[in-house]
N, CA, C and O of each residue as an XYZ file, in Angstrom:
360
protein
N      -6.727    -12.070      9.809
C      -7.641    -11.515      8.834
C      -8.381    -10.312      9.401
O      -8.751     -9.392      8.671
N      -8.587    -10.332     10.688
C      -9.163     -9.121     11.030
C      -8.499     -7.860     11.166
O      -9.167     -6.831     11.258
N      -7.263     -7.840     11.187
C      -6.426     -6.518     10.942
C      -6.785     -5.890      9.965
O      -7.232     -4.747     10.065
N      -6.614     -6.743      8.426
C      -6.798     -6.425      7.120
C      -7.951     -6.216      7.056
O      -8.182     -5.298      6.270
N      -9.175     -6.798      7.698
C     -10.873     -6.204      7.270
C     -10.746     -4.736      7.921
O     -11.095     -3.759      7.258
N     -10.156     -4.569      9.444
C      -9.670     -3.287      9.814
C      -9.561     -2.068      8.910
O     -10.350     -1.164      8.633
N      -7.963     -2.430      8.444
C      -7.820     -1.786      7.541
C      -8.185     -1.425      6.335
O      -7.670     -0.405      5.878
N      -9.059     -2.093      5.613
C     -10.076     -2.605      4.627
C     -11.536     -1.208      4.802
O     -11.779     -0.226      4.101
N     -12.129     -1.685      5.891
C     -13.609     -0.695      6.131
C     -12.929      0.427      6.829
O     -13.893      1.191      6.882
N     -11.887      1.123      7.444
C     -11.079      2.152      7.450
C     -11.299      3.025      6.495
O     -11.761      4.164      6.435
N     -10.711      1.961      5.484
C     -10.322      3.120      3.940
C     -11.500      3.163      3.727
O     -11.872      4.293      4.042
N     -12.629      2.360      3.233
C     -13.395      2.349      2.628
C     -14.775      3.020      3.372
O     -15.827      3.106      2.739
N     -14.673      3.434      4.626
C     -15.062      4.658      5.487
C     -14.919      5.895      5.463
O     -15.770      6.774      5.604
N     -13.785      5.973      5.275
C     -13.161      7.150      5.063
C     -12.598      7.609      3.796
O     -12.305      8.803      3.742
N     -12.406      6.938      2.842
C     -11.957      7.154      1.783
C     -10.593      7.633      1.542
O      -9.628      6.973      1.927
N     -10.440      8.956      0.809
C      -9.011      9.780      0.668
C      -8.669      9.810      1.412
O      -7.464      9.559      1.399
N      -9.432     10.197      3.126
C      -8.774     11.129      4.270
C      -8.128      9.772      4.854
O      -7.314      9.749      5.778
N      -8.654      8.570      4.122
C      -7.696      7.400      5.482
C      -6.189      7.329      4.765
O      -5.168      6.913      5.313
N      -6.299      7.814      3.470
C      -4.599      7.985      2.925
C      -3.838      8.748      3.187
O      -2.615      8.779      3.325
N      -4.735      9.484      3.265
C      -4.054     10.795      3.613
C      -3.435     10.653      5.128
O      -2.315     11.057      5.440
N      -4.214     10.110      5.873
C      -3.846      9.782      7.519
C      -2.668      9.035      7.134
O      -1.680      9.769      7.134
N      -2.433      7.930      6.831
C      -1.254      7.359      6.396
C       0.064      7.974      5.878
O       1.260      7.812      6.116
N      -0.691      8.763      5.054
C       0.951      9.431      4.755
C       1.370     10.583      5.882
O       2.508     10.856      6.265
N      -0.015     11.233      6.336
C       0.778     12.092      7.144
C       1.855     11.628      8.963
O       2.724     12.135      9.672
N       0.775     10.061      8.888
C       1.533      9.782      9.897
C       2.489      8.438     10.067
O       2.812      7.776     11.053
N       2.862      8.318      8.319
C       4.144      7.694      8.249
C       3.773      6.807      8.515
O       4.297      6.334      9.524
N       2.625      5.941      7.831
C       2.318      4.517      8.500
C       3.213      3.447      8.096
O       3.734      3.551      6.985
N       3.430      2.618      8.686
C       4.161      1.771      8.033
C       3.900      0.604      7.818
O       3.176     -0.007      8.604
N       4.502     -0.085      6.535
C       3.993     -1.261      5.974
C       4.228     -2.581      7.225
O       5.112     -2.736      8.067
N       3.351     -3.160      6.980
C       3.377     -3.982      7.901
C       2.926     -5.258      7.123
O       3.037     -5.443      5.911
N       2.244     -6.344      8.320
C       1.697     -7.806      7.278
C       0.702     -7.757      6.564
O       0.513     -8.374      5.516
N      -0.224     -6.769      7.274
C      -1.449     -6.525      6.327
C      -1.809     -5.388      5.813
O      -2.934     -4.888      5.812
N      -0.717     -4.934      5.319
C      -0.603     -3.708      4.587
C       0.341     -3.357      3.547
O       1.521     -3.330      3.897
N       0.060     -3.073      2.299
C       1.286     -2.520      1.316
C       0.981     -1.285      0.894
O      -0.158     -0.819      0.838
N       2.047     -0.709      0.574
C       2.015      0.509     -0.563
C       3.108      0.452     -1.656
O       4.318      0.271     -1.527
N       2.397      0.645     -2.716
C       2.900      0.170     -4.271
C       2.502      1.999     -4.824
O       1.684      2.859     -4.500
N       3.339      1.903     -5.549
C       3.059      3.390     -6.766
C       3.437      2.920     -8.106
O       4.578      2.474     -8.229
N       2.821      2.942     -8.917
C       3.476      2.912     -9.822
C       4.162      3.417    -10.901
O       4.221      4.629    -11.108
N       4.810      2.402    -11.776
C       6.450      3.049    -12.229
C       5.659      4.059    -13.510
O       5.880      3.726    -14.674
N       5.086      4.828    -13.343
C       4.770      5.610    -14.538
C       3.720      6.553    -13.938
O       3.003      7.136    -14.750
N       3.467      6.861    -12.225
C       2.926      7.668    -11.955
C       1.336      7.428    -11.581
O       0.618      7.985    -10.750
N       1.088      6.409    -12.497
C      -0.454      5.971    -12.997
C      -0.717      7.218    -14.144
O      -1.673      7.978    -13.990
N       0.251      7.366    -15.350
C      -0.258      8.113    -15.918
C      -0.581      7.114    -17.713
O      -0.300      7.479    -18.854
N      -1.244      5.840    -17.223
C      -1.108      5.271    -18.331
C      -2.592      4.328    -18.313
O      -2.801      3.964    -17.156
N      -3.578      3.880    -19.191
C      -4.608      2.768    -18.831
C      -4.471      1.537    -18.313
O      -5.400      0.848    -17.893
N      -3.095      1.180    -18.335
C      -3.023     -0.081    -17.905
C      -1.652     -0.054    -17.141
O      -0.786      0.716    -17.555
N      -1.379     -0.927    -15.944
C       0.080     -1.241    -15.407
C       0.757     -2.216    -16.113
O       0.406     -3.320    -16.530
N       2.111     -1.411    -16.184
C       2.830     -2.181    -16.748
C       3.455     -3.011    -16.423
O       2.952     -3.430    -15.380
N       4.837     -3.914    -16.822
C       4.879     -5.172    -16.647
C       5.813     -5.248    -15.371
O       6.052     -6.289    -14.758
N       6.328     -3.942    -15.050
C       6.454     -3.972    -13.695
C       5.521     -3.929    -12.492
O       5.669     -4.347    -11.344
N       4.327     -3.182    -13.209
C       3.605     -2.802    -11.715
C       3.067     -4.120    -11.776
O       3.093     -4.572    -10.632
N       2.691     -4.776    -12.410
C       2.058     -6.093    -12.567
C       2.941     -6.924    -12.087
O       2.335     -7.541    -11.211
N       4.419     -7.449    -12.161
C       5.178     -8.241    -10.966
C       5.314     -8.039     -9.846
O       5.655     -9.014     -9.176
N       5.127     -6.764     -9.158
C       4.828     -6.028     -8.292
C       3.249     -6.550     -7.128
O       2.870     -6.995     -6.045
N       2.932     -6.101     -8.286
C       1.209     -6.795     -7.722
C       1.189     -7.832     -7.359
O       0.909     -8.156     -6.205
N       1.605     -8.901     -8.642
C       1.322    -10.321     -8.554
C       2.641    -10.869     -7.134
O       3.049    -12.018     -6.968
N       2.823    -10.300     -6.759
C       4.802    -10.568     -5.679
C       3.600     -9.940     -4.181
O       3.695    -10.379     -3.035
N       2.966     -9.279     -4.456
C       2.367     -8.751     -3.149
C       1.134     -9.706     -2.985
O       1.150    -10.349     -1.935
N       0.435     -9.849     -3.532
C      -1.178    -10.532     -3.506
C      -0.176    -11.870     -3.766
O      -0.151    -12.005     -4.990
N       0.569    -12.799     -3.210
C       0.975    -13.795     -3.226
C       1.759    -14.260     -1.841
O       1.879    -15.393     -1.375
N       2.300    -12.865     -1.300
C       2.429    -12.405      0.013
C       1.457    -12.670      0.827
O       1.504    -13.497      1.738
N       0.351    -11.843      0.475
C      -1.071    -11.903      0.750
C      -1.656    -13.611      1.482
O      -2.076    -14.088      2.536
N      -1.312    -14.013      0.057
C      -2.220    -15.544     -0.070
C      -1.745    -16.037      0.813
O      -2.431    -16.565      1.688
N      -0.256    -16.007      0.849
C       0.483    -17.554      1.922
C       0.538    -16.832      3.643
O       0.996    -17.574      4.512
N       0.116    -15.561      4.016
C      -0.009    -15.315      4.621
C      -2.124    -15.033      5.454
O      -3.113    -15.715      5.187
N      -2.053    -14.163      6.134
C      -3.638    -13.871      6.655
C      -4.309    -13.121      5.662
O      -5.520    -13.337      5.701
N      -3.986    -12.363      4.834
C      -4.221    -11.543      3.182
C      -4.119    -10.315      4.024
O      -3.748    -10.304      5.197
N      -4.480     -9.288      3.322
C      -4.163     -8.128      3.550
C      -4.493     -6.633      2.077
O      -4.872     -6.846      0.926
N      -4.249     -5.588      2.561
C      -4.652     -4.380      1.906
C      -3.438     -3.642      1.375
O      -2.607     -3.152      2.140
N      -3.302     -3.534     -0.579
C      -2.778     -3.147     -0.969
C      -3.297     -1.733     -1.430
O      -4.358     -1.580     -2.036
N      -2.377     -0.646     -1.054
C      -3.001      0.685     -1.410
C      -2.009      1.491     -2.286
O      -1.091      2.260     -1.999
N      -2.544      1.023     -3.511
C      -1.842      1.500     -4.767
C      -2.162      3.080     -5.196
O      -3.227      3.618     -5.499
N      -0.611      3.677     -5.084
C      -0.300      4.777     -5.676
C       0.275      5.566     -4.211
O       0.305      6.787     -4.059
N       0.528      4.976     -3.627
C       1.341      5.462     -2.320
C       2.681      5.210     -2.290
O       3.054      4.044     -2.161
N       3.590      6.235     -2.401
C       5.204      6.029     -2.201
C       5.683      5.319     -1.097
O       4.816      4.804     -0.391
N       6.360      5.229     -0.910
C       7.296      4.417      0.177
C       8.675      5.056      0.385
O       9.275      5.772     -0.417
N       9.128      4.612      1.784
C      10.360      5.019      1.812
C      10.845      4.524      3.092
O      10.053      3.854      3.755
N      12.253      4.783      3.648
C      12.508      3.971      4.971
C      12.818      4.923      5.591
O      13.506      5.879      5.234
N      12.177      4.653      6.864
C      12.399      5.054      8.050
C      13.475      5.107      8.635
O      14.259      4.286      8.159
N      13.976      5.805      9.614
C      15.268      5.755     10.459
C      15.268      4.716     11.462
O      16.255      4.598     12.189
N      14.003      3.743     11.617
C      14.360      2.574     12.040
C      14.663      1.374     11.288
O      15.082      0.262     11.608
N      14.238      2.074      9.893
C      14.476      0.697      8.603
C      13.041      0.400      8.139
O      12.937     -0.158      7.047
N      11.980      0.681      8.783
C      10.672      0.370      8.460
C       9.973      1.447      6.913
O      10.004      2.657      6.688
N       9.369      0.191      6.089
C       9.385      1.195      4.987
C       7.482      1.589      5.250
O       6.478      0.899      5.426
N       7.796      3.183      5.138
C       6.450      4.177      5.453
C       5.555      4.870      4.691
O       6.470      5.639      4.395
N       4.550      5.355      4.049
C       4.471      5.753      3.210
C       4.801      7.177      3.437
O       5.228      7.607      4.508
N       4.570      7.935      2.311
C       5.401      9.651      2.396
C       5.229     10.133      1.904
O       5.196      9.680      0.760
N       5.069     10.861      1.983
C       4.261     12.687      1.293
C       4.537     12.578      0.090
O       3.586     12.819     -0.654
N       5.815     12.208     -0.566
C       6.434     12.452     -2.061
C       5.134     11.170     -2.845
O       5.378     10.307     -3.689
N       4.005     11.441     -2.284
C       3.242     10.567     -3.529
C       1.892     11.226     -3.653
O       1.080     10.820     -4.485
C-alpha cells in the first residue's frame, strides 16, 4: 500500500507535471499503477460501457491485490521489453 500512497501524493503534488513525467519517461505499468484512456478520447459526459469494464477489471485488480493508482486518459503501449508504458500519443 505504500507504493500506491507514493504514487498517489506524487500526482497529487505535482499535479499535470507528475503525468507528464510519466509519459516522458515511459513509466511503466506496474502493480500499483494503471493507465486507461478512454475509447472516445474523453470526449463524452459519461464513460462508456467499455471504459466502465475497463475500470471495473482494474479497481478489482486493485482490491484482490495492495490497491493502487489508476491514471485515466493516459495511452499505453509496449515496450521492447514487453512492458506496457505510457506514451506521448495521449
Amino acid at each position: 500500500m505504500e507504493r500506491s500512497r507514493d504514487i498517489y501524493e506524487r500526482i497529487i503534488a505535482q499535479g499535470r507535471q507528475a503525468i507528464q513525467d510519466f509519459i516522458i519517461q515511459r513509466k511503466a505499468e506496474e502493480l500499483f499503477l494503471d493507465f486507461k484512456r478512454s475509447s472516445n478520447d474523453g470526449n463524452d459526459t459519461k464513460l462508456s460501457d467499455i471504459d466502465r469494464k475497463n475500470l471495473a477489471k482494474a479497481i478489482s485488480g486493485f482490491g484482490n491485490s495492495e490497491g493502487g493508482v489508476i491514471v485515466w486518459g493516459v495511452d499505453c503501449s509496449k515496450a521492447q521489453d514487453g512492458a506496457d508504458v505510457a506514451n506521448c500519443n495521449s
